[in-house]
N, C-alpha and C positions, 0 to 999 in steps of 0.2 A: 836770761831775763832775771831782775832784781827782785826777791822777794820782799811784799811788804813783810812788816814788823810791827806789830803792836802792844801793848803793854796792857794786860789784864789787872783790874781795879783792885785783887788782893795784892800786889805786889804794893800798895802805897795806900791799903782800905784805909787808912788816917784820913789823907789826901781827899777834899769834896770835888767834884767835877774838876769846875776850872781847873784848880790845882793841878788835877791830877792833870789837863790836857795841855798846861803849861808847862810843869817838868817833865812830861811826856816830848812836848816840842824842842823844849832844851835839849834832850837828851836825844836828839836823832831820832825819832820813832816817826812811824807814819799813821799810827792809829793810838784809838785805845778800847778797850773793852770797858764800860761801866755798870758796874755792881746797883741795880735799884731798888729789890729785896735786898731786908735782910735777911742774913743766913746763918749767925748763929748771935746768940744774949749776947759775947761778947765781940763783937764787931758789927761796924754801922754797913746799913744801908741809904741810899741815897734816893728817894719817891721825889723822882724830880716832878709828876704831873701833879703833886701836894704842897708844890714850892715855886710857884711864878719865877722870884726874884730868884731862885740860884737857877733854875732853867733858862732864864735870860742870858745868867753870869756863861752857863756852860754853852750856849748857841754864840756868845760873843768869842766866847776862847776859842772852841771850832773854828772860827771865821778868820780873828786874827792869826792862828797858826797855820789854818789850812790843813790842820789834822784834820780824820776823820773818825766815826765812831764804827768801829768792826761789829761789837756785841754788846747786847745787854743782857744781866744775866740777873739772878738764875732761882729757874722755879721750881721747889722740890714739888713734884706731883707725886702727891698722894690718892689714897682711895676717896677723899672728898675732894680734891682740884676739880675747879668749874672753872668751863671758859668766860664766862660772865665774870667773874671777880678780877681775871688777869687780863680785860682789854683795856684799859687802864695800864696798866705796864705795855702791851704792846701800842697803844696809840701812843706813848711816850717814845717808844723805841723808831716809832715810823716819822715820829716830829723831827726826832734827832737824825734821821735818815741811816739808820742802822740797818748795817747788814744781816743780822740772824740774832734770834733769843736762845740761850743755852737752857736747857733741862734738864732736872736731876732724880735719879727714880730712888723712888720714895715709897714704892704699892710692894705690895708682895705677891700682889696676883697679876702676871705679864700679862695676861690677856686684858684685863680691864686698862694694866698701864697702857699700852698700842691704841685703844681706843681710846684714851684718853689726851694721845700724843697728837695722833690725828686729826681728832678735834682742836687741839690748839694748832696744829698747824695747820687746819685750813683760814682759824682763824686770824695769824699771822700774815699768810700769806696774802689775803687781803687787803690790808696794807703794807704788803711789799716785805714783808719779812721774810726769809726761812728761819726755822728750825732746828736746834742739835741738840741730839742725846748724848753727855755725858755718863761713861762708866766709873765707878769707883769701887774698890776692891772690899769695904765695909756695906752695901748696896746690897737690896736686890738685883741690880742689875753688874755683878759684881769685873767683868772682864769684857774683852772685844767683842768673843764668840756672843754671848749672852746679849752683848747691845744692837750686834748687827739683827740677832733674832727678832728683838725687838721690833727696830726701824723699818725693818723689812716689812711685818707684821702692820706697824703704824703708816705705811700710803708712800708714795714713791717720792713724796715733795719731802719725806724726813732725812735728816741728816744724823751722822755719828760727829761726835768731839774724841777725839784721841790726844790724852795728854800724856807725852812720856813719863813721868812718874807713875798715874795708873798702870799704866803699860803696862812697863817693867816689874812693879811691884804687884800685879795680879799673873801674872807670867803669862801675859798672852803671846796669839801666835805672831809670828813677822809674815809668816805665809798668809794667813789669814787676811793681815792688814793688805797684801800686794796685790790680793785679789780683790777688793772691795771698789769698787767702781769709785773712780775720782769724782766723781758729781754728788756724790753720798758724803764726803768729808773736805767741806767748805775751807776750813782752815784747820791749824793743829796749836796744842797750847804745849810748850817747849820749857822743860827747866831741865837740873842732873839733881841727884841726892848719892849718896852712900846707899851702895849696895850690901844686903845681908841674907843669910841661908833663910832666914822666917821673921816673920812680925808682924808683933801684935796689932787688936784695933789699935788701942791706944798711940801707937806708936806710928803706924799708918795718917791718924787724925791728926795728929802735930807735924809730921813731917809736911802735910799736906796743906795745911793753914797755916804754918808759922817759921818752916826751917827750910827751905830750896836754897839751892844753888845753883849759880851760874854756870849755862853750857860747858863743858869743860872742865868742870871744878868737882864734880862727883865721878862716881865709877858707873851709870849707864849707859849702856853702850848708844850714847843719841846716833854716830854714825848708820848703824845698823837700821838703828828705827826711822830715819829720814832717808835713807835708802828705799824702803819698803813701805812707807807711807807716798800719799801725789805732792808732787810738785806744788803744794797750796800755800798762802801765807802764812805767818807765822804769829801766836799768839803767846810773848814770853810770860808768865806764872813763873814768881821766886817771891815768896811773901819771904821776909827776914825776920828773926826774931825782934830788935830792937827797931823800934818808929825813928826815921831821920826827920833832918829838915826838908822843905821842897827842895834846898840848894842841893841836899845830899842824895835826895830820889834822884835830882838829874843827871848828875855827878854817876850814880850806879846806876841809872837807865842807860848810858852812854855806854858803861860797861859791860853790860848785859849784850847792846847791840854789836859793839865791838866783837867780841867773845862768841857771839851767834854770826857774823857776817864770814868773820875767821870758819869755821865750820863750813859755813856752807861756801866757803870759796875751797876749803880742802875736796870737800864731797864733790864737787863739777870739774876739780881738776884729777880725780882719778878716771 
């Protein structure tokens, strides 16, 4: 069976909805992921429920291409995150008919974060959401072992996000991930980077927002890590240093899918 393929909103953050769900369609995808916090000074976020007219624009694009939207993302929960402040983000996400809001830990105290998580995911769930905990190696919640803790922790409707980049550059386990029950890890968010013996935040923080490469094109062993992750959709993250055009997003979303199709047609033929 064909997996989907979607295209997360930092690979093209310039791109406002539409856009993005049009060079999304250009470029062979079947979904996309959209960014509606912002998440850092320098790059936008998109509060479609503050914006009628471009949530018109981005329900029309859906329609016309017949993509759809996988994720909305993404909320650093910290020790003040209320659910009250983020339904608002999530009735947006359930307008858009979205399948899961990504989460970002932010608290330093796990047990407050778990029930913090919970609470947003019951509140999601409500309107038809799930929920993912994103790891990131600069985090309190910095590797797999540490997020599954978490989840687990946070109620049975929560989910993990595993992106090979984290992965790899927090060294988690592959064992770990084989054992993690498929129903826990909705989808997976897919790039390569250059592999190194250590590094820095610094250096972790840019690779992460501004320099990915295409499946194929670094030294992480994605083989290994989609081996040992479920058979779930696939959500490709490559933010590039330099902004294209939309004609040039499609142009490399096409590449990207190409480049990831090749993979997983190698992986089902061993």
């Amino acid at each position: 069976m064909t997996r989907d393929i979607s295209i997360a909103h930092l690979s093209a953050i310039d791109l406002s909805p539409p856009a993005l769900i049009e060079a999304a369609a250009e470029g062979g995808l079947d979904a996309v992921g959209l960014r509606l916090i912002k998440v850092t000074a320098d790059s936008p976020g998109y509060p479609l429920w503050q914006d009628p007219a471009m949530m018109r624009a981005t329900k029309d694009a859906l329609r016309n291409s017949g993509l759809r939207v996988n994720d909305i993302e993404f909320v650093k929960v910290t020790a003040e995150t209320t659910v009250e402040s983020l339904l608002p983000f999530f009735d947006c996400g359930a307008e858009l008919e979205a399948n899961t809001a990504i989460l970002a830990p932010y608290d330093e105290d796990l047990s407050r974060l778990s029930q913090t998580i919970g609470a947003l995911s019951e509140a999601a769930q409500a309107r038809g959401l799930g929920v993912v905990l994103e790891f990131f190696p600069w985090t309190s919640v910095p590797d797999l072992a540490t997020c599954w803790q978490v989840v687990q922790a946070a109620g049975d409707d929560v989910g993990l996000l595993v992106d090979s980049l984290h992965f790899d550059r927090s060294g988690s386990s592959l064992d770990l991930l084989a054992q993690i029950p498929q129903e826990r890890i909705p989808f997976l968010h897919l790039c390569d980077a250059p592999v190194l013996p250590a590094y820095t935040v610094e250096h972790l923080l840019h690779t992460a927002r501004a320099e990915r490469f295409a499946p194929g094109d670094g030294q992480i062993d994605l083989a290994a890590f989609l081996q040992a992750a479920p058979d779930a959709p696939i959500g490709l993250e490559i933010p590039r240093p330099v902004p294209m055009s939309a004609k040039g997003y499609a142009s490399a979303f096409a590449t990207y899918v190409r480049k990831t199709r090749a993979l997983l047609d190698t992986l089902s033929a061993t």
